[in-house]
C-alpha positions as MATLAB code, in Angstrom:
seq = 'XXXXXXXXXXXXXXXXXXXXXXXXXXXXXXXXXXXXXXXXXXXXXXXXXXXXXXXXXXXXXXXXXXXXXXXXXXXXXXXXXXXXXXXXXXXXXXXXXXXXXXXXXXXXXXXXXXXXXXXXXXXXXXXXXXXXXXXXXXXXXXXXXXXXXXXXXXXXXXXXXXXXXXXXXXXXXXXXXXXXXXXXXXXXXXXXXXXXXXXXXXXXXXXXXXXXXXXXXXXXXXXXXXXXXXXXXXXXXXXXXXXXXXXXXXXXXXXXXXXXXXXXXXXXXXXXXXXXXXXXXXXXXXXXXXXXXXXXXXXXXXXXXXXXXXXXXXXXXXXXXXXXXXXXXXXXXXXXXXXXXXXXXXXXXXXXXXXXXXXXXXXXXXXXXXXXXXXXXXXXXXXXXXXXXXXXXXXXXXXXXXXXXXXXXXXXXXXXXXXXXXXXXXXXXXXXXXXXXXXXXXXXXXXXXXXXXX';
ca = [
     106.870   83.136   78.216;
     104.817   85.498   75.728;
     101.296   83.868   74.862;
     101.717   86.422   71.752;
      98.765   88.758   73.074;
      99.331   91.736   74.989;
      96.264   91.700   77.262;
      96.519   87.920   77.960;
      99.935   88.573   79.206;
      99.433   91.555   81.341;
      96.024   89.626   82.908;
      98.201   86.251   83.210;
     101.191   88.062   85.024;
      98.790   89.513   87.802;
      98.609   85.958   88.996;
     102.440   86.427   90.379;
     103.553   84.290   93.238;
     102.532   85.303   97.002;
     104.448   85.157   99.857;
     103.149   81.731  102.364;
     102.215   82.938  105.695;
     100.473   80.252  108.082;
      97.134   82.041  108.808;
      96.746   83.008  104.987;
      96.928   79.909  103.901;
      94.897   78.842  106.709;
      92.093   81.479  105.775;
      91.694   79.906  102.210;
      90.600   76.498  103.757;
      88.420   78.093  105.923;
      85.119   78.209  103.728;
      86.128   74.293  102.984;
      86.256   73.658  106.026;
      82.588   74.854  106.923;
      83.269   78.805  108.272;
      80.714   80.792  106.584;
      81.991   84.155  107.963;
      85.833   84.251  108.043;
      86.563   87.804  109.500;
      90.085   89.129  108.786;
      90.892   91.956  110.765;
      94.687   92.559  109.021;
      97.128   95.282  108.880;
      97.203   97.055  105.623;
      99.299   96.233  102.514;
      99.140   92.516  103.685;
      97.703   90.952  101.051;
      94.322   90.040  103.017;
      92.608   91.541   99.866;
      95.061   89.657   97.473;
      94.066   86.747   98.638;
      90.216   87.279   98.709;
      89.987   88.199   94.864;
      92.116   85.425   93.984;
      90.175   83.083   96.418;
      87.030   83.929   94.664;
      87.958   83.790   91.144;
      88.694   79.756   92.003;
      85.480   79.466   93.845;
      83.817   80.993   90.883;
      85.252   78.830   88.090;
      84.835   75.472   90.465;
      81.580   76.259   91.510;
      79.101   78.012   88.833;
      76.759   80.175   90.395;
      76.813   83.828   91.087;
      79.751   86.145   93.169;
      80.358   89.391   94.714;
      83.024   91.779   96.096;
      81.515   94.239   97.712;
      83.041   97.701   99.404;
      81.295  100.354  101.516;
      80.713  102.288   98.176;
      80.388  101.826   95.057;
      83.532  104.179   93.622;
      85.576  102.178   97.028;
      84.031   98.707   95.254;
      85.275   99.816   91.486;
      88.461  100.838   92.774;
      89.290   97.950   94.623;
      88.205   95.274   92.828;
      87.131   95.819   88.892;
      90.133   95.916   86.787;
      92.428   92.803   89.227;
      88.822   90.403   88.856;
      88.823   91.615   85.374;
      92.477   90.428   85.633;
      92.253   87.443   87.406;
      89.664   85.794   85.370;
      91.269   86.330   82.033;
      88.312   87.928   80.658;
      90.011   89.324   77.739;
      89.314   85.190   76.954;
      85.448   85.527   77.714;
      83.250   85.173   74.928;
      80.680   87.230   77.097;
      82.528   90.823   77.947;
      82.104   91.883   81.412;
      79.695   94.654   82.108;
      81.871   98.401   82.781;
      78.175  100.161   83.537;
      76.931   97.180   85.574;
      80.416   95.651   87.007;
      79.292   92.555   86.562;
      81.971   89.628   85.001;
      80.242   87.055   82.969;
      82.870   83.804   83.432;
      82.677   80.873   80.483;
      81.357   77.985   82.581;
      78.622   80.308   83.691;
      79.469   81.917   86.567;
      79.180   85.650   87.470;
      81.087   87.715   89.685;
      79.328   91.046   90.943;
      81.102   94.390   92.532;
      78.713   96.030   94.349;
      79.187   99.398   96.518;
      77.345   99.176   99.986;
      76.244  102.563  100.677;
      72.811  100.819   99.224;
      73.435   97.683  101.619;
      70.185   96.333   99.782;
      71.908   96.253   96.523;
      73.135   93.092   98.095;
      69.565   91.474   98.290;
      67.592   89.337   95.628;
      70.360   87.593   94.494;
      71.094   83.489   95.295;
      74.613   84.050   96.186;
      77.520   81.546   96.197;
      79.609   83.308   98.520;
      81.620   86.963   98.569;
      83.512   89.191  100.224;
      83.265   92.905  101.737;
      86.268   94.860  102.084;
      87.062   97.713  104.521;
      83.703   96.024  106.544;
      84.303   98.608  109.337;
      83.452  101.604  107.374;
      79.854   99.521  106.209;
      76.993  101.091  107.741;
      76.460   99.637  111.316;
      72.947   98.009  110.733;
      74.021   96.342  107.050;
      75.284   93.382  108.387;
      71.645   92.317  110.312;
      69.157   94.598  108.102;
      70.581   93.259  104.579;
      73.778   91.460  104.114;
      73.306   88.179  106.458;
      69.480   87.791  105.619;
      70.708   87.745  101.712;
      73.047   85.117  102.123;
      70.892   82.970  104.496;
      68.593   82.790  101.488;
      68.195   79.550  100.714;
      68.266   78.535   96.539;
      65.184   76.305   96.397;
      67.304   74.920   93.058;
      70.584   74.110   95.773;
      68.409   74.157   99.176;
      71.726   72.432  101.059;
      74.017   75.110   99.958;
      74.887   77.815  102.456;
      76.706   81.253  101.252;
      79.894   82.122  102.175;
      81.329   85.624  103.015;
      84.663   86.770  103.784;
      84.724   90.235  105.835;
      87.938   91.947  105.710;
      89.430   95.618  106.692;
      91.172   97.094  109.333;
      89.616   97.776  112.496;
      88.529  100.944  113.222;
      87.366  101.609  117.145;
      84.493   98.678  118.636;
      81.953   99.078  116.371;
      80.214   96.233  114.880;
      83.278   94.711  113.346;
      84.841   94.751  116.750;
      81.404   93.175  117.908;
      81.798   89.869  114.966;
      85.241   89.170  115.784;
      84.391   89.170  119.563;
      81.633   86.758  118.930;
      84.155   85.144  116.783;
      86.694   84.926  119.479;
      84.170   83.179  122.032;
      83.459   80.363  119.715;
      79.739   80.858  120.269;
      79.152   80.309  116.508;
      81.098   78.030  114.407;
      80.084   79.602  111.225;
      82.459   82.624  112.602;
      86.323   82.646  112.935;
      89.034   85.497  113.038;
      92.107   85.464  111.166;
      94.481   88.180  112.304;
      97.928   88.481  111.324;
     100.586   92.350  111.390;
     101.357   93.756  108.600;
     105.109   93.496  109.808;
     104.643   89.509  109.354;
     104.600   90.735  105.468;
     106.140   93.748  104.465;
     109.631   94.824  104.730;
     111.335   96.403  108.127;
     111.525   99.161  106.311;
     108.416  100.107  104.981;
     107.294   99.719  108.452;
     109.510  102.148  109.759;
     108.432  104.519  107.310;
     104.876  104.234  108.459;
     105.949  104.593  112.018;
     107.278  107.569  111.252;
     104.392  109.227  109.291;
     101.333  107.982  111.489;
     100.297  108.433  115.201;
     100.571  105.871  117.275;
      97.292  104.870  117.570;
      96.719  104.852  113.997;
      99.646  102.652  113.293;
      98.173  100.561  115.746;
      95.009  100.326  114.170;
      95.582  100.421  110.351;
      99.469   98.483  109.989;
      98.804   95.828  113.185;
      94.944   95.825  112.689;
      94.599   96.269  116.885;
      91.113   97.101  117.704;
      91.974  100.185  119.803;
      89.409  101.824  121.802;
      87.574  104.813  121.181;
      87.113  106.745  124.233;
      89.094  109.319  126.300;
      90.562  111.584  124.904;
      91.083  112.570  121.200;
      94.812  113.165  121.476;
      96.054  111.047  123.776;
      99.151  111.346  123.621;
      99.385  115.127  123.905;
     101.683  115.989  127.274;
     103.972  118.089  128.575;
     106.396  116.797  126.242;
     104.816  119.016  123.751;
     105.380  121.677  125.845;
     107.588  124.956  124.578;
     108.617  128.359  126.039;
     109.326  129.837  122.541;
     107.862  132.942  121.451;
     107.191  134.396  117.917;
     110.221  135.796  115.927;
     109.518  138.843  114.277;
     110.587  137.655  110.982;
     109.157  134.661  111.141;
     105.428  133.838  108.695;
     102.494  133.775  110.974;
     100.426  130.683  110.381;
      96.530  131.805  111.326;
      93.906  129.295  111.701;
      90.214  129.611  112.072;
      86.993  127.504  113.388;
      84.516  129.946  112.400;
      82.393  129.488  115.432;
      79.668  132.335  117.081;
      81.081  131.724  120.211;
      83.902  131.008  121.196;
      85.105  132.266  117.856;
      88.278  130.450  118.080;
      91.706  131.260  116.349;
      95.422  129.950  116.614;
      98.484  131.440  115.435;
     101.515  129.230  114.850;
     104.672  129.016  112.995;
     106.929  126.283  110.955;
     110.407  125.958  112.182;
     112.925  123.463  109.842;
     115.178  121.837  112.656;
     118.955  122.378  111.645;
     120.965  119.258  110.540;
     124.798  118.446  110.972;
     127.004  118.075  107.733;
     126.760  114.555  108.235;
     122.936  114.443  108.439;
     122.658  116.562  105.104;
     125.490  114.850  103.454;
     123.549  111.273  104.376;
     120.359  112.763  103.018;
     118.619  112.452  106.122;
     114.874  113.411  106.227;
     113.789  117.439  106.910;
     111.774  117.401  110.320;
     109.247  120.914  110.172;
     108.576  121.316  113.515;
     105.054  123.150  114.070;
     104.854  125.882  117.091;
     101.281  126.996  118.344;
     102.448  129.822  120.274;
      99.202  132.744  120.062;
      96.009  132.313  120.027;
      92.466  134.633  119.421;
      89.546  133.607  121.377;
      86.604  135.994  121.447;
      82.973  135.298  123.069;
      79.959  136.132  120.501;
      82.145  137.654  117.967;
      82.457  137.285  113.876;
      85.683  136.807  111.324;
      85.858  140.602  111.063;
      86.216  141.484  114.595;
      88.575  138.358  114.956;
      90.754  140.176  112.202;
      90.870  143.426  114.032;
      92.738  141.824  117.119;
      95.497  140.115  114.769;
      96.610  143.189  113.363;
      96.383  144.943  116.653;
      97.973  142.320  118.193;
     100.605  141.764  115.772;
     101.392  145.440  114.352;
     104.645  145.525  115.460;
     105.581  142.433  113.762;
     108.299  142.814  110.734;
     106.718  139.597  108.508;
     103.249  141.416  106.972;
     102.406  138.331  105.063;
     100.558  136.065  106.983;
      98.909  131.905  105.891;
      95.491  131.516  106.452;
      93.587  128.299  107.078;
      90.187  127.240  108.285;
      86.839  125.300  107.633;
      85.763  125.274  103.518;
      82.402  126.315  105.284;
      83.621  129.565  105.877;
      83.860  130.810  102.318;
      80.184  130.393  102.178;
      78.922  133.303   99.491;
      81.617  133.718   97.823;
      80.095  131.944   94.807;
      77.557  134.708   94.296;
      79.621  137.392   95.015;
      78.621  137.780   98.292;
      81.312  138.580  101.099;
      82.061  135.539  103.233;
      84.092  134.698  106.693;
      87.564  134.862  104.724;
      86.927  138.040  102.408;
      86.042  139.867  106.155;
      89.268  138.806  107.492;
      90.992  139.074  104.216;
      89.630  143.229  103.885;
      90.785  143.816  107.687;
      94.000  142.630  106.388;
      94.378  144.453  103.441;
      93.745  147.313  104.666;
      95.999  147.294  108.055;
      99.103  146.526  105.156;
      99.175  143.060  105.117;
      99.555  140.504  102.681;
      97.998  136.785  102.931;
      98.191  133.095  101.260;
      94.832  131.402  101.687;
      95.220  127.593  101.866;
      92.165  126.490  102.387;
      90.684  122.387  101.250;
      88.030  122.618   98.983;
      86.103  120.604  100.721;
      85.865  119.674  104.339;
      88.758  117.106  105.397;
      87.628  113.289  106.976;
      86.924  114.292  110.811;
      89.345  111.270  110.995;
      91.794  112.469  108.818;
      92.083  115.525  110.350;
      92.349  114.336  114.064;
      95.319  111.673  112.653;
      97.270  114.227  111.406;
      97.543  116.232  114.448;
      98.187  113.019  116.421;
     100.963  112.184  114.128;
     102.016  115.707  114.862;
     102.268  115.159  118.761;
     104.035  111.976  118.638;
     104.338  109.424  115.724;
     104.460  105.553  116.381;
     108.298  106.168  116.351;
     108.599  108.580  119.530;
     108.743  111.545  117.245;
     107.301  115.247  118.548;
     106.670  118.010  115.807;
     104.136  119.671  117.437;
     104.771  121.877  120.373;
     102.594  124.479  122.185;
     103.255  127.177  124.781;
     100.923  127.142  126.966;
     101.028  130.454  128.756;
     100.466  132.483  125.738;
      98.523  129.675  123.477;
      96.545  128.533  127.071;
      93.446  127.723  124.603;
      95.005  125.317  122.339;
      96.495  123.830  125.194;
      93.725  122.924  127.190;
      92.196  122.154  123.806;
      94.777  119.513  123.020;
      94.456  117.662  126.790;
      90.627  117.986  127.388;
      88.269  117.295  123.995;
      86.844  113.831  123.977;
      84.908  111.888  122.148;
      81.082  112.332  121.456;
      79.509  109.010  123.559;
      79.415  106.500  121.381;
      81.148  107.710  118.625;
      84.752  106.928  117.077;
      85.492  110.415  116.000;
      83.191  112.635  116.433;
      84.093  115.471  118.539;
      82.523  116.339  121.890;
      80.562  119.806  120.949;
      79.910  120.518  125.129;
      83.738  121.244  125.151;
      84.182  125.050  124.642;
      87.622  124.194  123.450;
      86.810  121.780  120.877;
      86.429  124.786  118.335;
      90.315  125.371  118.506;
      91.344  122.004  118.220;
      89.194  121.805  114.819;
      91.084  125.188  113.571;
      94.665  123.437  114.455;
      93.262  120.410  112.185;
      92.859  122.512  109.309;
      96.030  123.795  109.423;
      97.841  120.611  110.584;
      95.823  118.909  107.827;
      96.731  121.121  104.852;
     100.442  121.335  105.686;
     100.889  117.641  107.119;
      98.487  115.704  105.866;
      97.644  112.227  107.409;
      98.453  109.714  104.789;
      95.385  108.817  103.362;
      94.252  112.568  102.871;
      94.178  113.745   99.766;
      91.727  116.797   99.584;
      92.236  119.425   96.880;
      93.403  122.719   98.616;
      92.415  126.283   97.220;
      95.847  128.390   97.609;
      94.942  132.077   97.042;
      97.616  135.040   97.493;
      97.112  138.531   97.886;
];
């Protein structure tokens, strides 16, 4: 039923019906029921954040005092939050507008609910707070929960000294860091003001959205991100690389050459691959059945204390005999360092070599550095997706670099993603990323890519 405004309508239909699940509904009794700090490590698309915003706009209108929904930054914060609050709490009705350069929503019975990006955690501070939530609490900084965020809401209101602040802390794991570390407290019942509420996101969403997601992400990140399993982050980077990925193919000579760089001193490390569409039936065309590209690392160029130029002069050597002359290029944004001044750069060296040996080339190189994470997910998803599926194949007699690469490089100590620098075959692991991460991206990439042809 119209109300006869536009904006009324449009704010009054975002409060649409949700579907009951048991630990939902038992997370919005939880702050009534005296737990401070629910944590809700939940798969994505699950409507854990759903819930929060509208869980908060009733706390703010019952209780008058002053809000927040906080991210780990402040664009994350805006984006998350801003326009379904704005939504939520009618303001279009508010005789005091909210705040767009302050993100602050000024509610009628005096209330005030503030989005606030983390990357500062001590924006959180000064501020007699109700109660809140933090989304995506993994990716806070580590120390923000002690340092700022629990010593601002254990503030006590000399005006309300009996009230204590509340704070939801939601996300998806990622590794056991000090999310991992709250919901392990959590877990031991050591402090009542703490309980977990974990559900799948398969307990929500349709069978086949999950599919879908099988099918795009790596096991361990479907894991992580659509079942919300805190998975641990040691061993090895690709875990699941075997000798399943194994091949014995060699390069066509017709087929494009796919070269990708880690410009590194030494070893200045370089894999060539190629993309190979498998074949369908008539049936499987006919039934519109999805294109698999299949990606073959089958040469490599490794070279001890060498630069881009002298790494060029092998591929054409190498290659001269092969019919395709136009060749894809891909590596680290780092390496085009002077071209902005008009200065030669990693990729104009390679790029001149090329030229003048007859070749053509197709740079596809990001803008800008990907996510370390994004990058490694995408060549996990690559090696084997949550649904059993292999694109990525190597041969390892002539590509013996990028296979030992793939089966050795670990994890820094201590870290979720960083990349173990003492491994001399980490460099050509980062060069298949580039590639794997410009051509395949893991789904929550979504990097700008500079595509120049010559």
């Amino acid at each position: 039923m119209s109300s006869g405004n536009l904006v009324l309508d449009r704010q009054l239909a975002r409060w649409y019906p949700l579907k009951d699940h048991p630990v939902q509904l038992a997370l919005v009794e939880a702050v009534n029921l005296g737990i401070r700090f629910p944590l809700v490590p939940a798969g994505r698309r699950s409507g854990k954040t759903e819930r929060f915003k509208r869980f908060l706009v009733k706390m703010a209108n019952k209780i008058v005092g002053q809000y927040f929904a906080a991210a780990p930054t402040h664009a994350q914060a805006k984006k998350i939050f801003w326009d379904d609050l704005k939504a939520f709490t009618l303001s279009c009705l508010h005789p005091h507008r909210p705040s767009e350069s302050e993100l602050i929503i000024y509610l009628p019975n005096g209330s005030e609910i503030h989005v606030i990006g983390l990357d500062k955690p001590q924006r959180i501070e000064g501020i007699p707070w109700k109660g809140g939530g933090i989304d995506e609490f993994a990716d806070v900084k580590s120390d923000a929960w002690e340092a700022n965020i629990l010593p601002a809401l254990n503030t006590v209101n000399p005006l309300d000294p009996d009230y204590r602040a509340w704070c939801w802390l939601l996300g998806v794991p990622d590794g056991l860091n000090h999310y991992y570390d709250l919901c392990s407290k959590a877990d031991a019942g050591t402090d009542p003001n703490f309980r977990v509420y974990h559900w799948k996101s398969a307990e929500i969403l349709p069978p086949d959205v999950i599919a879908a997601m099988k099918s795009a992400m790596s096991d361990k990140q479907f894991k992580q991100e659509f079942e919300a399993s805190f998975e641990t982050a040691t061993g090895r980077i690709y875990e699941d690389y075997s000798k399943a990925n194994y091949t014995a193919a060699r390069i066509e000579p017709h087929e494009q050459l796919m070269w990708m760089h880690d410009q590194n001193f030494t070893p200045l490390s370089s894999a060539v691959g190629v993309r190979r569409t498998r074949p369908q039936t008539p049936e499987e065309r006919a039934a519109g059945a999805k294109v698999i590209e299949d990606f073959y690392l089958l040469d490599e160029i490794v070279l001890t204390s060498a630069i881009s130029k002298q790494s060029a002069t092998e591929f054409v050597d190498k290659f001269k005999d092969h019919k395709n002359k136009h060749v894809l290029i891909y590596g680290d944004p780092a390496g085009r360092a002077g071209e902005k001044h008009g200065h030669a750069s990693d990729y104009t060296d390679i790029e001149g070599v090329l030229k003048a040996n007859g070749w053509t080339y197709t740079r596809k190189v990001k803008l800008a550095a990907p996510a370390i994470k994004d990058r490694q997910n995408a060549v996990r998803t690559k090696i084997k997706t949550a649904d059993g599926e292999r694109t990525l194949y190597v041969n390892p007699s002539t590509a013996k670099w990028c296979d030992k690469g793939l089966a050795t490089v670990q994890l820094e100590k201590g870290s979720t993603f960083q990349e173990d620098q003492k491994n001399k075959y980490q460099h050509i692991t980062t060069a298949i990323g580039y590639c794997v991460d410009v051509e395949w991206p893991s789904i929550r990439s979504g990097v700008q890519v500079e595509v120049l042809r010559i």
